[in-house]
C-alpha positions as CSV (number, residue, x, y, z in Angstrom):
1,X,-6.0,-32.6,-92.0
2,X,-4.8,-32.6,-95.6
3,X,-8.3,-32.9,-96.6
4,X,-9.1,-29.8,-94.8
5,X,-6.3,-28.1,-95.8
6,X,-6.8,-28.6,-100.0
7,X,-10.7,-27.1,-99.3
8,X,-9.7,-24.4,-97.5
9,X,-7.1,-23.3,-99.9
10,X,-10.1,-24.1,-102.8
11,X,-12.2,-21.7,-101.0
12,X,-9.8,-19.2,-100.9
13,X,-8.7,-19.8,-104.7
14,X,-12.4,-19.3,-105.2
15,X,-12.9,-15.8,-103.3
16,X,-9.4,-14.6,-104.9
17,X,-11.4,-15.3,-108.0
18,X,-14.9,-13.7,-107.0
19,X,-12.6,-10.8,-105.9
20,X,-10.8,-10.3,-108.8
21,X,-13.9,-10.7,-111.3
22,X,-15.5,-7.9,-109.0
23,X,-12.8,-5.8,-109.2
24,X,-13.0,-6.1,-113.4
25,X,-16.5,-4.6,-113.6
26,X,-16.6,-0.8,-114.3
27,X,-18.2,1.8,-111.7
28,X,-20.4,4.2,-112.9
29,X,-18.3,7.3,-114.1
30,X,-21.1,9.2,-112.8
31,X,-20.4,8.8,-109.8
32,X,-16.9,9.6,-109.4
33,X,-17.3,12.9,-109.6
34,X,-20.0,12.8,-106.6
35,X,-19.4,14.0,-103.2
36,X,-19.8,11.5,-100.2
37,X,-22.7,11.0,-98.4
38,X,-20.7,10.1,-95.4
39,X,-17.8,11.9,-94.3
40,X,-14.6,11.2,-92.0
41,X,-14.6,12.5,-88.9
42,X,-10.8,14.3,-89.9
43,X,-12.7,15.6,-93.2
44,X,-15.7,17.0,-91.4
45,X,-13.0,19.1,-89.6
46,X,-11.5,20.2,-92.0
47,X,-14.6,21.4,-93.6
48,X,-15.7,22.7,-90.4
49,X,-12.2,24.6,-90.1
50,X,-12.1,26.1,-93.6
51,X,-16.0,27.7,-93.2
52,X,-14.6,29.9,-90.4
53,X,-10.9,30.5,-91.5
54,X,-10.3,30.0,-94.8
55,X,-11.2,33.7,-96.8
56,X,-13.2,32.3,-99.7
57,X,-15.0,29.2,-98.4
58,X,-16.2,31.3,-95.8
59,X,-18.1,33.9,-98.2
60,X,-21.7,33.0,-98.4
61,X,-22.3,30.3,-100.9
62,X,-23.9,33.0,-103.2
63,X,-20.8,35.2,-103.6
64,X,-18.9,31.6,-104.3
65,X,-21.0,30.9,-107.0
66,X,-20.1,34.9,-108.8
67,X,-16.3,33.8,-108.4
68,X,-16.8,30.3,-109.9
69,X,-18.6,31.8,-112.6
70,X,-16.2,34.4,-112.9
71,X,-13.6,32.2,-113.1
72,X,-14.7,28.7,-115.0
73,X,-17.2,30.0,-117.2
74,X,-18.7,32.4,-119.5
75,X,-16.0,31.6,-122.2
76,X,-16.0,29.9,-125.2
77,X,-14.1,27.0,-125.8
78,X,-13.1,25.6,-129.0
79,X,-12.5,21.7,-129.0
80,X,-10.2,19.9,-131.3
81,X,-8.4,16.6,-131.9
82,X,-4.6,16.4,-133.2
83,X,-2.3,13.6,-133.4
84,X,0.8,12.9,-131.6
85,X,3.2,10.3,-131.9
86,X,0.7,8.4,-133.8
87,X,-2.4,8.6,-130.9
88,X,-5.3,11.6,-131.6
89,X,-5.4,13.4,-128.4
90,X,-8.3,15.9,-127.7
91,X,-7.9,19.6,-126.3
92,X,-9.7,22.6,-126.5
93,X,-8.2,26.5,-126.3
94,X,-9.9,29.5,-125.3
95,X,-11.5,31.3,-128.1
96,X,-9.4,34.9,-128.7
97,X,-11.8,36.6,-131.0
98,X,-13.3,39.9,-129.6
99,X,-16.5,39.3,-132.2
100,X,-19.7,37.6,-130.1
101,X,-21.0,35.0,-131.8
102,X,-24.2,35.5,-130.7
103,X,-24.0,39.3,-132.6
104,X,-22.9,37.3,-135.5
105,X,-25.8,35.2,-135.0
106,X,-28.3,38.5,-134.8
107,X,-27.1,39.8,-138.0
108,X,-27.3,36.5,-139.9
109,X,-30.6,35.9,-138.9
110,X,-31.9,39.9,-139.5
111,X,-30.2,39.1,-143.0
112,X,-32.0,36.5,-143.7
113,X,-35.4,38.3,-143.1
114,X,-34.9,41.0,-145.1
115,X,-35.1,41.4,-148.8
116,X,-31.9,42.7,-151.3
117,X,-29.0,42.4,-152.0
118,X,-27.1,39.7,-150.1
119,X,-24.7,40.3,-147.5
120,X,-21.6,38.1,-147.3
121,X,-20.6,36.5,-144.1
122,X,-17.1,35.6,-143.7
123,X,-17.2,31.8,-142.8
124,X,-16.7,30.6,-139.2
125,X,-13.1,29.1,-139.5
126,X,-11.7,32.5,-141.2
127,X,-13.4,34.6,-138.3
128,X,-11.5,32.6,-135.6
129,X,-8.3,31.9,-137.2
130,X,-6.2,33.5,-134.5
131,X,-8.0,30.8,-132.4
132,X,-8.8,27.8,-134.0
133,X,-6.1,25.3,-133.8
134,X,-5.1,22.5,-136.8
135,X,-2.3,19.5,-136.6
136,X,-0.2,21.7,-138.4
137,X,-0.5,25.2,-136.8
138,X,1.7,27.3,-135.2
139,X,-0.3,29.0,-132.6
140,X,-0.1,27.4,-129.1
141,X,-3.7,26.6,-127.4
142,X,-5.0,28.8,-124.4
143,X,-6.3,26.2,-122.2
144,X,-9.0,26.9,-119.6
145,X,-6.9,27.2,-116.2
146,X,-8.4,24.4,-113.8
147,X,-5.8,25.1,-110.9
148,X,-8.2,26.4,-108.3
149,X,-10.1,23.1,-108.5
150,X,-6.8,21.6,-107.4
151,X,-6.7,23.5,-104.0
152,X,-8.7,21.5,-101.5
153,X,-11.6,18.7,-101.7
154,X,-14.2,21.2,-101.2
155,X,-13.5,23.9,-103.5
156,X,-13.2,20.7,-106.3
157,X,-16.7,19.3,-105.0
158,X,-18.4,22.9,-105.6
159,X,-16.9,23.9,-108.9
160,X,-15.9,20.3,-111.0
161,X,-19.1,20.3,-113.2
162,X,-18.7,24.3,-113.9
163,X,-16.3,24.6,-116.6
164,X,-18.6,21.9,-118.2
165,X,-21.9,23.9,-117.8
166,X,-20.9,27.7,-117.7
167,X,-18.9,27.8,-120.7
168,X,-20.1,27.2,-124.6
169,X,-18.0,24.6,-126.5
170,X,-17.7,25.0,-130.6
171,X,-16.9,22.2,-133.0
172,X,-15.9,23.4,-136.3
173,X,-15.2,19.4,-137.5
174,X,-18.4,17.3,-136.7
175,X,-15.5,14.1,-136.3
176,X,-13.9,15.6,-133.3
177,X,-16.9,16.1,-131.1
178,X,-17.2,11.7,-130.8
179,X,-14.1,11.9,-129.5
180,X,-14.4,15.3,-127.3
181,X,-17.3,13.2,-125.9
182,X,-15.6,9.9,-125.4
183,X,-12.4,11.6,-123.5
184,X,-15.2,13.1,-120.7
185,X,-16.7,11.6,-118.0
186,X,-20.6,11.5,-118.1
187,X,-21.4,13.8,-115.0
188,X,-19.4,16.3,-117.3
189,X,-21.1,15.3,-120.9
190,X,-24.1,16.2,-118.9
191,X,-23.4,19.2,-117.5
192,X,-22.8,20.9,-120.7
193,X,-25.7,23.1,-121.8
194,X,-24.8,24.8,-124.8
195,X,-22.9,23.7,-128.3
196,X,-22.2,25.7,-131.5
197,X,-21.7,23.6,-134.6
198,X,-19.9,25.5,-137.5
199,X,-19.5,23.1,-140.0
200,X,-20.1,23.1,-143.6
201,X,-20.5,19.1,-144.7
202,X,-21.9,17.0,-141.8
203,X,-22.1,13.4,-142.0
204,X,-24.1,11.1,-139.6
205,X,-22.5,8.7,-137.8
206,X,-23.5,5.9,-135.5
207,X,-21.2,6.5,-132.6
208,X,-21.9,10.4,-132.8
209,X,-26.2,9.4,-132.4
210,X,-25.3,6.9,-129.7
211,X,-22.9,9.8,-127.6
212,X,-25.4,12.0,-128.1
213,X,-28.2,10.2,-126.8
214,X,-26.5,9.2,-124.0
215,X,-24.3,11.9,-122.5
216,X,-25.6,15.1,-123.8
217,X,-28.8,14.7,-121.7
218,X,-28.1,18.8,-120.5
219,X,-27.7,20.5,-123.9
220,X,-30.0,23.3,-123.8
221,X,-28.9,25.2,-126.4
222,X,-27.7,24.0,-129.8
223,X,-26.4,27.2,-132.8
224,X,-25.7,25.5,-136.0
225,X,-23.4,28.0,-138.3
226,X,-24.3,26.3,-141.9
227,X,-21.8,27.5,-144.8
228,X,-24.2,27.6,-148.0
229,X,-21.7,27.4,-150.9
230,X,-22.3,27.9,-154.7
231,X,-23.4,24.2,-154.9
232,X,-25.7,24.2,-151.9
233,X,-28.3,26.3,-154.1
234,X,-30.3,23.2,-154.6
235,X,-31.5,23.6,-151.4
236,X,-33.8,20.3,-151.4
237,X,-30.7,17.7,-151.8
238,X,-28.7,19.5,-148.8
239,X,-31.8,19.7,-146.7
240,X,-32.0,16.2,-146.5
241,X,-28.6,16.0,-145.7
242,X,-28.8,18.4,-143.2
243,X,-32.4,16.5,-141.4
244,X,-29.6,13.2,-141.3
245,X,-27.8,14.8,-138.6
246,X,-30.7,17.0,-137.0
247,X,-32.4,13.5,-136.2
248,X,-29.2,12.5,-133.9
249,X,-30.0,15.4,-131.8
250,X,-33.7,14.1,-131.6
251,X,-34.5,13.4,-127.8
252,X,-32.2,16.1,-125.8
253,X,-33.8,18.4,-123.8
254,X,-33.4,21.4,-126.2
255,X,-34.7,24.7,-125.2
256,X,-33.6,26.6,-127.9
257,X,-32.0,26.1,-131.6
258,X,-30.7,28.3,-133.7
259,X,-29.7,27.8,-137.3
260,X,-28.0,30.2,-139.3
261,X,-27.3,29.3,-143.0
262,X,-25.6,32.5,-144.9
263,X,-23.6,33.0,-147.9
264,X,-19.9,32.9,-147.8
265,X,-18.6,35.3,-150.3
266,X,-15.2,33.0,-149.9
267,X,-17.7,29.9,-151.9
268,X,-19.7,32.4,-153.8
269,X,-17.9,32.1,-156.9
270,X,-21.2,31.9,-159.4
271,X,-23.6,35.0,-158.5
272,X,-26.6,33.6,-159.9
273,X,-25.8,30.3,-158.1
274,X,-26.4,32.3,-154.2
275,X,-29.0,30.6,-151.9
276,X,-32.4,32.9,-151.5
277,X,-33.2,34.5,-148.8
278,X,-36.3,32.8,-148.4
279,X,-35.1,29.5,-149.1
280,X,-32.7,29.7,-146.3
281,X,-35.1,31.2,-144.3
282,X,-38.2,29.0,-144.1
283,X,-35.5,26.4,-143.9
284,X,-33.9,27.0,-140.6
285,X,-37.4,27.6,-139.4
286,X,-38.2,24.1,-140.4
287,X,-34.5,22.5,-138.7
288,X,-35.1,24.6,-135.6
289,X,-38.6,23.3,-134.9
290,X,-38.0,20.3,-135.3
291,X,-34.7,20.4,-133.0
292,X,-36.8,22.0,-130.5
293,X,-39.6,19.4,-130.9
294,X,-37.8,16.4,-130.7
295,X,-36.3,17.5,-127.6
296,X,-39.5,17.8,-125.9
């Protein structure tokens, strides 16, 4: 009896064990944002009850996809990183500037094809300053308002990727998108479809290349705002600095790049010192096609 007593308490040891080592190993965080394939017989109810009472999820699924749109997208969000109590936390705050980016965009590029006189562009940062949020700045964020995803199971199931895909994030420091990436869980990384870069310095990093690679397997559209400062007129040496960072983006399913290098007249300090026209032009040309190329 003891005998059989010390293996049966071994075996139990040993499936506490198997258990518990089971119970260490990760699930996919693509799946937790998945909807059941088998639902409870109280949840098919309640499904059941809401698609005749409830006044939205009623509406035909068409009309529901206007109001999610209408409600969790076609805004741009800006994301940022800022420290608190010694830990970086991520955010992001609803861009306030009335100016499209994408007229912005239009002009730069119309610029750029024409010959004359150079037309200043005022850089990215200064254009969104009512918007863009530091560790030290005194306007509060304007978060995108999640709380109709909070209502019931199904309205959540229909609209938790949408913020993700119907909206356009912006990263104005290269260092906080590893970290915007990082704080998201995968079905959302690839959901999102379109990022604006405005920085002026990039630096490749190994993390960033390996995020990339990995969650933004959606991005369809990629803007790149390039600030070309006095410096910068040796176009050659920044090219190559720029092609660094182009080849993380190599192998996303990019539809369409656009970059827009322009003049500050913040950096232009030296007249004669100005990036041509041309220059800049035949160069985007180059970065978009091969953005577009590597992503086929």
């Amino acid at each position: 009896r003891i005998e059989t007593i010390v293996m049966a308490k071994r075996k139990a040891d040993k499936t506490a064990e198997a258990d518990t080592d089971q119970s260490k190993k990760k699930a996919p965080r693509l799946k937790v944002l998945s909807m059941p394939t088998l639902l409870r017989k109280q949840q098919q109810q309640i499904y059941e009850s809401n698609a005749t009472n409830s006044p939205l999820l009623k509406l035909p699924p068409e009309i529901r996809n206007r109001i999610w749109h209408l409600v969790l997208g076609g805004r741009t969000l800006h994301t940022y990183t800022h420290l608190r109590r010694g830990v970086r936390h991520v955010g992001h705050s609803i861009c306030r500037v009335p100016d499209d980016d994408e007229a912005i965009a239009k002009r730069i590029v119309r610029h750029n094809e024409l010959s004359g006189e150079a037309e200043g562009f005022q850089l990215y940062h200064q254009r969104h300053s009512t918007c863009l949020l530091s560790e030290h700045s005194t306007i509060r964020p304007a978060p995108l308002s999640l709380n109709i995803l909070r209502s019931c199971r199904q309205v959540h199931e229909e609209g938790a990727l949408l913020p993700f895909k119907l909206n356009e994030f912006v990263c104005v420091k290269l260092n906080d998108l590893a970290p915007f990436l990082q704080s998201i869980f995968q079905a959302q990384a690839h959901a999102i479809e379109t990022i604006t870069l405005a920085c002026s310095c990039i630096y490749a990093t190994v993390t960033l290349a390996k995020l990339l690679k990995t969650k933004l397997k959606g991005l369809r559209e990629l803007k790149c705002f390039v600030q070309m400062r006095s410096w910068h007129a040796d176009l050659p040496a920044f090219r190559s600095h720029w092609s660094a960072t182009v080849s993380q983006f190599g192998g996303m399913a990019t539809a369409s790049a656009m970059v827009l290098p322009y003049n500050a007249e913040y950096h232009r300090t030296a007249p004669g010192r100005s990036c041509p026209r041309e220059a800049m032009r035949a160069w985007a040309k180059e970065i978009e096609g091969d953005l577009v190329a590597a992503g086929r």
